[in-house]
N, C-alpha and C positions, 0 to 999 in steps of 0.2 A: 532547426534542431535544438537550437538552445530554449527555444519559447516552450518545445514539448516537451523539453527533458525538466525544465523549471516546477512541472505536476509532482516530481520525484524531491522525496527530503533527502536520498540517499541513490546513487545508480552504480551500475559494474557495467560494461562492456557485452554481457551479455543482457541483462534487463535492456539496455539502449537498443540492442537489435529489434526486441520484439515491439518496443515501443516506434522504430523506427522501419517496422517491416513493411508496410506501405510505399517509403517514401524508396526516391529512386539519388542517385549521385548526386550531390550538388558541387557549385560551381567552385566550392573549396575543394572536392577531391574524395569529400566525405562519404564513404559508401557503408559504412557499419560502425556499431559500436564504439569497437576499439579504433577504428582510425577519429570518430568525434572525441575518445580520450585522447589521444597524439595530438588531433588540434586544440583541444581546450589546455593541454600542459603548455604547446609550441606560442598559444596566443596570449598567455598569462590571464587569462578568465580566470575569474575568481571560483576556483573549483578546490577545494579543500580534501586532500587524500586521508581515508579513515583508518585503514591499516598500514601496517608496516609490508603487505605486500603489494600494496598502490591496486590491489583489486575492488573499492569501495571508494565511494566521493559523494559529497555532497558542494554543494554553492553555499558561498559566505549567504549569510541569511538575508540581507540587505540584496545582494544582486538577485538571488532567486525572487523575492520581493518583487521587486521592478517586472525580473522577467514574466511574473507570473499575471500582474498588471497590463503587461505589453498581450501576452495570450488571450486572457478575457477582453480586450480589445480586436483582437483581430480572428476570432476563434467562437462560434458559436458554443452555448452551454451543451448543446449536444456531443459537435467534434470532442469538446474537452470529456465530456463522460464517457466516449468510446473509449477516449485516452487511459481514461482511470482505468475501466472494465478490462483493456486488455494486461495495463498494467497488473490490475486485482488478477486477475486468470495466472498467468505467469508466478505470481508472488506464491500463490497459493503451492503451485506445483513444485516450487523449491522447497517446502515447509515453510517460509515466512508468514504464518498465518495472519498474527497481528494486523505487518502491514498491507497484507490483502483483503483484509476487513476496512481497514481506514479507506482503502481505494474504492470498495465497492460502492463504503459512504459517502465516499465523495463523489461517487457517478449519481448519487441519488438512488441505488439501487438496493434500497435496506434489508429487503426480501433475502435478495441472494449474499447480504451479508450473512444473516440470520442464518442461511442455509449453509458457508462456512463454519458458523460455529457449528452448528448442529453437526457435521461432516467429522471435527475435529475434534469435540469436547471430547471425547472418550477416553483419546489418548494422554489429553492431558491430567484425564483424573486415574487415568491407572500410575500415571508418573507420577502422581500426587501434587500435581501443581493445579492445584482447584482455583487457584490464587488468581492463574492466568487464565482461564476461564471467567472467572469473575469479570477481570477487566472487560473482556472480548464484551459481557454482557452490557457492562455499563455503558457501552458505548449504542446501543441498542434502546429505542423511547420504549416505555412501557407497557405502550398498548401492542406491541407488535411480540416483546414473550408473552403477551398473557394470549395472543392468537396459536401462539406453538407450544404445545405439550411439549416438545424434545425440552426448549428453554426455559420452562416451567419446572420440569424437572432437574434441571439442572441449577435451577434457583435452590429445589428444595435438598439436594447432594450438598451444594456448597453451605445451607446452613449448617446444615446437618456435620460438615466437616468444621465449621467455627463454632460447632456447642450452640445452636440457636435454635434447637428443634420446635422450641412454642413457637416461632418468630411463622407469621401466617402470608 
């Protein structure tokens, strides 16, 4: 549990389930989410609470480190990219777009990054934050928006929204 959870910069109780739906009890007692938050508090891991309602954690940066170290050790690139994709699936379905884009990227799976943003930009430009579409884009190589009209077009919105309209 801790090797798969070390994929996440951030986890809740419920993200841990779906990344842990596979797996069955182990010999700690651990059967979901919330009971691996009860042991990570009980075992003093270094798991750092983000909010004041202890529903958000991350790992000191240092031990996610190591742990993520220990996974690419014992974890083929593949296991680990299912990891991300279901992680990305789930992120997505909360609205956490952002970091359901980082995951897809990190399964290697740029395509259906691409296809999130495409999925999502809309919203964010009737809300007026073209800003954060932007980012979603940069994180994207260049030759894969110039294969998608949707992100093409969305390159030319976002000049279009900073005053760049010569910009080609």
């Amino acid at each position: 549990y801790l090797l798969k959870s070390s994929i996440l910069n951030r986890f809740c109780a419920e993200l841990l389930d779906e990344l842990f739906e596979a797996d069955k009890q182990d010999p700690d007692g651990i059967t979901n989410g919330l009971s691996f938050l009860n042991w990570l508090d009980k075992s003093g891991m270094f798991s750092i609470p983000l909010d004041l309602e202890n529903r958000w954690f991350r790992y000191h940066h240092l031990f996610r480190d190591l742990l993520r170290s220990q996974l690419e050790q014992h974890h083929t690139p593949t296991e680990i990219a299912v990891l991300h994709m279901r992680i990305s699936e789930w992120l997505e379905s909360q609205g956490l777009i952002t970091e359901s884009i980082e995951h897809a990227l990190a399964a290697d799976e740029t395509m259906r990054a691409a296809e999130i943003i495409e999925a999502h930009r809309h919203h964010e430009f009737l809300a007026d934050r073209w800003y954060v579409v932007e980012r979603w884009l940069a994180l994207l190589a260049p030759d894969v928006k110039r294969e998608r009209p949707e992100l093409l077009l969305s390159e030319a919105w976002i000049a279009n929204c900073k005053h760049q309209v010569t910009r080609t």
